[in-house]
Structure formats: structure tokens, C-alpha cells
C-alpha positions as CSV (number, residue, x, y, z in Angstrom):
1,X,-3.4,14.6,23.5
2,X,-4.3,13.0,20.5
3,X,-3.2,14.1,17.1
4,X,-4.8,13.9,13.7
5,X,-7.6,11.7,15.5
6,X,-9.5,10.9,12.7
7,X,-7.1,8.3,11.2
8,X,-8.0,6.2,15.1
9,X,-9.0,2.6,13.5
10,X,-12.0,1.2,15.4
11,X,-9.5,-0.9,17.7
12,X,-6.8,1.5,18.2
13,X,-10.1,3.5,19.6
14,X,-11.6,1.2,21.9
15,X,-7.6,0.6,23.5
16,X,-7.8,5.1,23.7
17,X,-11.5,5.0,25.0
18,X,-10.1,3.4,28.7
19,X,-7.5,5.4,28.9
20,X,-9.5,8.3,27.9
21,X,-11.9,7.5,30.5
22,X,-10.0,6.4,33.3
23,X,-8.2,10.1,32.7
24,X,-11.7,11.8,33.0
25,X,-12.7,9.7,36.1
26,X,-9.6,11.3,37.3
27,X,-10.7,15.0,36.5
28,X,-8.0,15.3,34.1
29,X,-8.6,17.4,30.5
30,X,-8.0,15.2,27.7
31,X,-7.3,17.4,24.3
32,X,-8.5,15.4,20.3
33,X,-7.6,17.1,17.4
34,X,-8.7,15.6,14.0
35,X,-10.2,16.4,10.9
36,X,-13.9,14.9,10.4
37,X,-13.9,15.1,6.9
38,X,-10.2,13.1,6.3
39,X,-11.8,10.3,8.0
40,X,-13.5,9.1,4.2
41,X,-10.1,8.1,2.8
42,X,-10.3,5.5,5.9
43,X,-6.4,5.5,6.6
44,X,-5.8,2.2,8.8
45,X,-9.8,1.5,8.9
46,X,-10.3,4.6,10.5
47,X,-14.3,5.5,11.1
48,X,-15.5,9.0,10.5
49,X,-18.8,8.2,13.3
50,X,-16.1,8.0,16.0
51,X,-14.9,11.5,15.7
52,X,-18.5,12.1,15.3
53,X,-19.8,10.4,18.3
54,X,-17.2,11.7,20.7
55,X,-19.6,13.6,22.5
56,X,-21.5,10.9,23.7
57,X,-19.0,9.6,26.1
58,X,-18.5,13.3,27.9
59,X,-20.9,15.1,29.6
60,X,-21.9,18.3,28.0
61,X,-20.4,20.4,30.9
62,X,-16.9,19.1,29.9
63,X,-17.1,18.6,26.1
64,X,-15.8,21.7,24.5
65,X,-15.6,21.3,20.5
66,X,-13.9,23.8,19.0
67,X,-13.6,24.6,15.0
68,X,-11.3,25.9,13.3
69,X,-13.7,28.2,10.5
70,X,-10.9,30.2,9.0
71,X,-8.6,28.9,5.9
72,X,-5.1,30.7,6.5
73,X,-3.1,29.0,4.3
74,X,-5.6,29.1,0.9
75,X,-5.8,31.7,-1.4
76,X,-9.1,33.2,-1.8
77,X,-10.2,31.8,-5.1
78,X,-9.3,28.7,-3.5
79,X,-11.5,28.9,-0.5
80,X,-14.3,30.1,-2.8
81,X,-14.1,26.9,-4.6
82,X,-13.9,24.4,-1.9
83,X,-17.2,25.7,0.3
84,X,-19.0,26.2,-3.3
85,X,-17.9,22.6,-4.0
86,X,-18.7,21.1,-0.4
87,X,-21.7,22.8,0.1
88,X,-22.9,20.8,-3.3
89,X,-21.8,17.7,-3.5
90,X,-22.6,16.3,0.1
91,X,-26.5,16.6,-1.0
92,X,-25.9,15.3,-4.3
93,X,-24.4,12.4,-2.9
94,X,-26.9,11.7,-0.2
95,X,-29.5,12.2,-2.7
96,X,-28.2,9.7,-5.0
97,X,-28.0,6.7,-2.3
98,X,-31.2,7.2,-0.2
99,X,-31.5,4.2,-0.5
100,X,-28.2,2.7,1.3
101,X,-27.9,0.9,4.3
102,X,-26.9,2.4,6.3
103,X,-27.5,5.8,5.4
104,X,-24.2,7.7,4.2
105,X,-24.7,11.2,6.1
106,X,-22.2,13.4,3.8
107,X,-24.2,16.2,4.7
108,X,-23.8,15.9,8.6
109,X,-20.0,15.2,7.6
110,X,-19.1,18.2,6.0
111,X,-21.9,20.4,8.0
112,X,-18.6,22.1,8.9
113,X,-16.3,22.6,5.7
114,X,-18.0,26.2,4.3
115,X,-14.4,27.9,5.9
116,X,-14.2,31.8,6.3
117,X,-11.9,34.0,4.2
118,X,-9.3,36.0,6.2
119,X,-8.6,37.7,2.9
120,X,-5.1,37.8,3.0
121,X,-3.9,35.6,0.0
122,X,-5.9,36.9,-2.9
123,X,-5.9,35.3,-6.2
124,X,-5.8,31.6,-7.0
125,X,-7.2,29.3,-9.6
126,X,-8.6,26.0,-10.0
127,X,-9.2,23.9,-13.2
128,X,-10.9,20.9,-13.7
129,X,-10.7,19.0,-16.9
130,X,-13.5,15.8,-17.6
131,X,-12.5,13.1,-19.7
132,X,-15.3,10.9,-21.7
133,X,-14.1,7.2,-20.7
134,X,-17.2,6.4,-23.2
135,X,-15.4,7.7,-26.5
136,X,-12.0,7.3,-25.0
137,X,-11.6,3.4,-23.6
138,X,-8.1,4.2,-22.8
139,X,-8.5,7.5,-20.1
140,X,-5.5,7.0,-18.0
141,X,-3.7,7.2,-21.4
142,X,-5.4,10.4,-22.6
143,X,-4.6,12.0,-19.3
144,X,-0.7,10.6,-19.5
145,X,-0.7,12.9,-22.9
146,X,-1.7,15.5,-21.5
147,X,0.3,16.1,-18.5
148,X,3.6,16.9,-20.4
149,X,1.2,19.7,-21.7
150,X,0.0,21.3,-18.5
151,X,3.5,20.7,-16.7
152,X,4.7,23.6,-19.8
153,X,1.5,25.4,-19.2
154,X,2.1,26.1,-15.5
155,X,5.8,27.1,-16.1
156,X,4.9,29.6,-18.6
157,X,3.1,31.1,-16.0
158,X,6.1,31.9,-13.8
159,X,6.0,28.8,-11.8
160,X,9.0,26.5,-11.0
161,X,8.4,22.4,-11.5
162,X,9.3,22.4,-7.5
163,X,5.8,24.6,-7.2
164,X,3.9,21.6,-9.1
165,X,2.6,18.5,-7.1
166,X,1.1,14.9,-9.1
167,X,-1.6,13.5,-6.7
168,X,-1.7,9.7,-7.6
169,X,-4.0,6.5,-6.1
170,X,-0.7,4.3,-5.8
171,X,3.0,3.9,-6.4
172,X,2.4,2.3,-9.5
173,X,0.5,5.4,-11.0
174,X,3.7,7.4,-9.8
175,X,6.1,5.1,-11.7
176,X,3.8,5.5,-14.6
177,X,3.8,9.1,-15.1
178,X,7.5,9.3,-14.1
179,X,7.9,7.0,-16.7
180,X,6.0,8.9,-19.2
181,X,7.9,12.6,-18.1
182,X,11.2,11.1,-18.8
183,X,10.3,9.7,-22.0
184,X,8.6,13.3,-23.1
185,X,11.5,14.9,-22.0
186,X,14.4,12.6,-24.2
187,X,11.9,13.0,-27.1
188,X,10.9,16.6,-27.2
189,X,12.5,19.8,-29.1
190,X,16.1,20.7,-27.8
191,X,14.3,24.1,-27.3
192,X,11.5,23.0,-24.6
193,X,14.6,21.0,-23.2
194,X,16.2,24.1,-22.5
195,X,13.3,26.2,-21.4
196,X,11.2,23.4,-19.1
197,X,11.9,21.1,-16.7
198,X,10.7,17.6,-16.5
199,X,12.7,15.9,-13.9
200,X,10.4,14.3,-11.1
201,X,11.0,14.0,-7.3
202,X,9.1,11.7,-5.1
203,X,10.1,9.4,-2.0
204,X,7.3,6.3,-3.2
205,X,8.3,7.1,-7.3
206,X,11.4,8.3,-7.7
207,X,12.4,5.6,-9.6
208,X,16.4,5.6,-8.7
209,X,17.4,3.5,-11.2
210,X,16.1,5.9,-14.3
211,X,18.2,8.9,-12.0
212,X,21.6,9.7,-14.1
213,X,23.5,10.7,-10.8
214,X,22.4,7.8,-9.5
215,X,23.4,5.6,-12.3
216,X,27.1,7.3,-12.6
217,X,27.3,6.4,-8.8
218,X,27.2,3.0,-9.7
219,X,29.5,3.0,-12.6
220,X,32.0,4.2,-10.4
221,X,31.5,1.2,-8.3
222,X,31.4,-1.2,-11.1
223,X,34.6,0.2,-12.5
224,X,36.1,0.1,-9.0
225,X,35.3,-3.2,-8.4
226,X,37.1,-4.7,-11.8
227,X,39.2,-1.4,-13.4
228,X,39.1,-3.4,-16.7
229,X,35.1,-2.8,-16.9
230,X,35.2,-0.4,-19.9
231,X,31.2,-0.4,-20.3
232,X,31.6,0.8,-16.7
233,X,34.1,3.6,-17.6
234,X,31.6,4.3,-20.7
235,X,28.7,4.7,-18.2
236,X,30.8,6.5,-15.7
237,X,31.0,9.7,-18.7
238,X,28.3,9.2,-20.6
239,X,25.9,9.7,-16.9
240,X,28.8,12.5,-15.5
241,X,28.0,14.8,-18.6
242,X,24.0,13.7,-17.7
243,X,23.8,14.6,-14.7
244,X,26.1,17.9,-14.8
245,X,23.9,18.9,-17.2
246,X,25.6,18.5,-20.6
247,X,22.6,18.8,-22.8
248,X,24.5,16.5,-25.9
249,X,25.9,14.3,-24.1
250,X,24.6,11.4,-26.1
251,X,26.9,12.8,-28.7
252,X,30.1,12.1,-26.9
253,X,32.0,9.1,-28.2
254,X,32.4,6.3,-25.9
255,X,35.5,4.0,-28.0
256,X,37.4,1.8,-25.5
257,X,40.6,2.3,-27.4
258,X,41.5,5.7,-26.3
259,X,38.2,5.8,-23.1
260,X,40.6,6.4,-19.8
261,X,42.6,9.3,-21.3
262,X,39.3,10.9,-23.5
263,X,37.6,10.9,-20.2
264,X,40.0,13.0,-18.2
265,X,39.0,15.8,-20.7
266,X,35.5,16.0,-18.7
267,X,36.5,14.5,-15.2
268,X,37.7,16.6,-12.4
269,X,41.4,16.5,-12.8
270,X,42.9,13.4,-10.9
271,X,40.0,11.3,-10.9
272,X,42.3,8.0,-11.9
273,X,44.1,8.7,-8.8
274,X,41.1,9.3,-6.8
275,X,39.4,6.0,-8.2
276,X,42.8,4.3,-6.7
277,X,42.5,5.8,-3.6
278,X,38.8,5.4,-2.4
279,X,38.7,1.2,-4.0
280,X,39.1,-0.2,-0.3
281,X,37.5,1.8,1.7
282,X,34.1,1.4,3.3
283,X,31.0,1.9,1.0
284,X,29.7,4.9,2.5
285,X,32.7,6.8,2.4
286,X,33.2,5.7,-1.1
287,X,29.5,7.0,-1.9
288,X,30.3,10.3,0.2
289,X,33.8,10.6,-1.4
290,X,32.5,10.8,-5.1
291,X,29.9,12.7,-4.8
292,X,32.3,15.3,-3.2
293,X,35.4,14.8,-5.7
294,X,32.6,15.0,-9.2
295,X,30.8,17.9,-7.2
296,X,27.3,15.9,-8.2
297,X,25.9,18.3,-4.8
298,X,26.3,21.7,-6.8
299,X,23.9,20.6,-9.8
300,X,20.0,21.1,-7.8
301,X,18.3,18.5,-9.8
302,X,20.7,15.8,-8.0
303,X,19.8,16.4,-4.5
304,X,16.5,14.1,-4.3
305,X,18.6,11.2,-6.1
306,X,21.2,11.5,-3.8
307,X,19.6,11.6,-0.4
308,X,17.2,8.7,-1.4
309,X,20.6,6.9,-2.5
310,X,22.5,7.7,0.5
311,X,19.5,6.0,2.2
312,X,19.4,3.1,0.9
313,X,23.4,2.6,1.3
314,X,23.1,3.6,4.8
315,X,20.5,0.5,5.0
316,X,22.4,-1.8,2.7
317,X,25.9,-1.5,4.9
318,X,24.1,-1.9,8.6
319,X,22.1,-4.7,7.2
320,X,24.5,-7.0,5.6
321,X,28.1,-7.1,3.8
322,X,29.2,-3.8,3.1
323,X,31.5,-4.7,0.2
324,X,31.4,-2.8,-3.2
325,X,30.5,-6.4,-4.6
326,X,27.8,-7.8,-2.4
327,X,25.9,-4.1,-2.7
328,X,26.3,-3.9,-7.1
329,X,24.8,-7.7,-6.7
330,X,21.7,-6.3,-4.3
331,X,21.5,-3.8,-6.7
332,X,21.1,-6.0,-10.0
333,X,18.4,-7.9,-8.1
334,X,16.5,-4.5,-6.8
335,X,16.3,-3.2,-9.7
């Protein structure tokens, strides 16, 4: 069996074809399942004509193609939309480049996408929004303003932010619009602060560095590698009450003189004494340690951060010197 077939590249194919054939010769059943139309995105050069021309190499007593007609997992509205959209645009398309060599044969491509409506979601809604590029040189901008917009929008209407997918071209796009959510959401009323949420989780943009659990992970480490750090010891509070949720925590005063013992007022109590007792141990049971002593698990919003960082510390220590040093200088050059 071959899964999600359509992504085959040309030469992964023609390595599958003798093995495919050699398994026929032998009166065996060989099973492809694939998605014709996914073959346009052309994930590792794959070639849409090779799902297409399957047929060819099978007698017609053995080649059994069976589609799948029925969308179960769309919402009506949804299903409406798509075979109104894909019974369109194919002919438009083909239309439009008649002319091309060699022909592009949209239509025989999504001859199969009208899908049939079991009827058991109802509802659903689509919207689609143009944007002049003619009047408005700087579109990716335009759109950037107006996502902070629709985010509130949806969440008015009952959804949660972990209903709400961003579909981007690249990692860099993703950065981008992270980017622009967390700077919307340090800028914006204390009131949408309270009744939205901005925070965005993603394995290609998530963006560690700009995470506040993240960063109070590694003030921890900075101020167990040289206790006399006090920016570390400043950082250590000032991302604690961030990522524990204290909405004004920018408002906390940070002075040096009196940090160690103003800081136990918002620490779990003992944390000096656990800071002295986790310092030479490895780093992964550091990591695990303090995120279980400052109960960073309990808060939802941390949970991406954390498994992303635990990652990446898991890499770190098999990889090279585990040591609280050698990772916080990794770490400055990584990010």
C-alpha cells in the first residue's frame, strides 16, 4: 500500500513502478490512495498525470478506482461552496491559457471534486475578502491590519483562538504575523486584553524567543549560572508575573537593592533554596524541575512553549555539552 500517493515525485515513481509491477506479475493486489487534486501544490516535484495515468499500466480487469464522493467531515455550507467554487474555476482557468504548452487540463483534474452532502453538519460559512494591490502597493500590510480585526471578530462569535487556523506560503510570513499579534496585543485597550486572546501557537513560527515562559526559563539559568546576575533575577519576575498571567506586570518594580527578598513576595515560597539545589544538576532535569516548582504547566497558554522548549533541550544535551553555560551560549547565537 501506498499512502497519500499523490505527493510520489517523478523518480520516487519510477523506483514504485518495478516494484509495483513485479507484485502484479505475481498476482498480488497492490492498494494507492491519493488525492488527484493535492498533486498542484507539487510537494517533492510530485506530478498530478501520474496519479492520472495509473491506469495505463493495469489492465482494465484489475484496475478498480474507487472515489470517495461524500464530504464527512465539512459542514454543509462548506461543501456548497467548494463544488460551486471547483465546478468554476477549472474552466476559467483552462479558458484563460488555451494557449499553453502543454495544455493545463484543470477540468480533467478536478472532474471529480463536486462531493456529496451527507447532511449531517449543517451550518458553516465562508468569507472572502479582495484586496486592490492597484490602490494599495503595500497589500501584505493592509491584510497584517486587518487580521487583529477578524481574530476579535471570530471570538465574538463564540469561538476560542485554538478554533482559528493562519494558512501562510512560508515561515517567514508566520514570523510576520506572530510578530504583528504580539505587538497588537501589548498595544491594545486593557479591556480587549482581558476579553481576547492573541497568543499564537505554531511548530514552524512559534517564535520561542518572543514566549514569556520561555524567556523566564532562561533567566533562571542565567541566574543559576552567576547568582550575582541581577538583570537575570529582574527577568526571572518580571516573565514569572508574564507568563502566570499578571496582567500589570510591567508595573512591578525591578530595583536591585532590595530584588532577592521583593521577589519572594511572588515566587513559590523557597525558590532561593530550590535555585541552590537544582545549580548542578543535569540540564534537563533543571528545565523539568522549574517548570514543576513555578507550576508554569497549570497556566494553558504555556504548554506549546514548553514542549517546543523541552525539544530543543532534549536536542541540545544529546548533541553536545550539556552544561547550563555552553546551552545560554547556543542560545545567544540561535536567537
Amino acid at each position: 500500500m501506498i499512502d497519500e500517493f499523490q505527493d510520489t515525485s517523478i523518480i520516487q515513481w519510477k523506483n514504485f513502478r518495478q516494484l509495483i509491477d513485479n507484485s502484479m506479475a505475481q498476482g498480488f493486489e497492490n492498494l494507492v490512495v491519493g488525492d488527484i487534486k493535492q498533486s498542484i501544490y507539487r510537494w517533492r516535484n510530485s506530478d498530478w498525470q501520474t496519479l492520472r495515468d495509473l491506469r495505463k499500466i493495469v489492465d482494465n480487469e484489475r484496475y478498480i478506482s474507487e472515489p470517495l464522493n461524500t464530504n464527512y467531515r465539512s459542514c454543509s455550507n462548506i461543501i456548497r461552496f467548494n463544488n460551486a467554487l471547483f465546478s468554476i474555476i477549472p474552466h476559467r482557468i483552462d479558458a484563460e491559457l488555451a494557449d499553453h504548452k502543454p495544455p493545463t487540463g484543470f477540468r480533467e483534474l478536478y472532474s471529480e471534486a463536486v462531493q456529496n452532502d451527507p447532511g449531517n453538519k449543517t451550518n458553516g460559512y465562508v468569507r472572502i475578502e479582495f484586496i486592490d494591490n492597484t490602490g494599495e502597493p503595500d497589500w501584505q500590510g493592509s491584510v497584517l491590519k486587518r487580521l487583529p480585526s477578524f481574530i476579535e471578530l471570530i471570538q465574538d462569535k463564540g469561538f476560542n483562538a485554538s478554533d482559528i487556523g493562519i494558512l501562510v506560503r512560508d515561515n517567514n510570513e508566520g514570523a510576520i504575523i506572530l510578530k504583528e499579534l504580539i505587538n497588537y496585543s501589548l498595544s491594545c485597550t486593557e479591556e480587549k486584553k482581558k476579553r481576547y486572546n492573541y497568543n499564537v501557537v505554531s511548530a514552524e513560527s512559534l517564535l520561542l524567543v518572543n514566549s514569556p515562559v520561555v524567556n523566564f526559563i532562561i533567566a533562571v539559568l542565567r541566574v543559576l549560572d552567576n547568582p550575582e546576575n541581577m538583570i537575570g533575577r529582574a527577568l526571572m519576575l518580571r516573565y514569572y508575573l508574564l507568563c502566570t498571567g499578571v496582567t500589570d506586570a510591567e508595573k512591578i518594580p525591578l530595583n536591585s537593592e532590595d530584588l532577592i527578598e521583593y521577589s519572594a513576595g511572588y515566587f513559590p515560597a523557597g525558590y532561593n533554596e530550590f535555585l541552590n539545589g537544582v545549580r548542578y544538576l543535569p540540564l534537563w532535569n533543571i528545565t523539568e524541575m522549574t517548570i514543576s516548582f513555578f507550576r508554569l504547566g497549570d497556566y494553558s497558554f504555556n504548554t506549546a512553549y514548553l514542549n517546543s522548549f523541552q525539544d530543543i533541550v532534549i536536542g541540545n544535551t544529546s548533541a553536545r555539552n550539556p552544561g547550563i553555560a555552553s546551552f545560554l551560549e547556543w542560545w545567544e547565537r540561535r536567537v
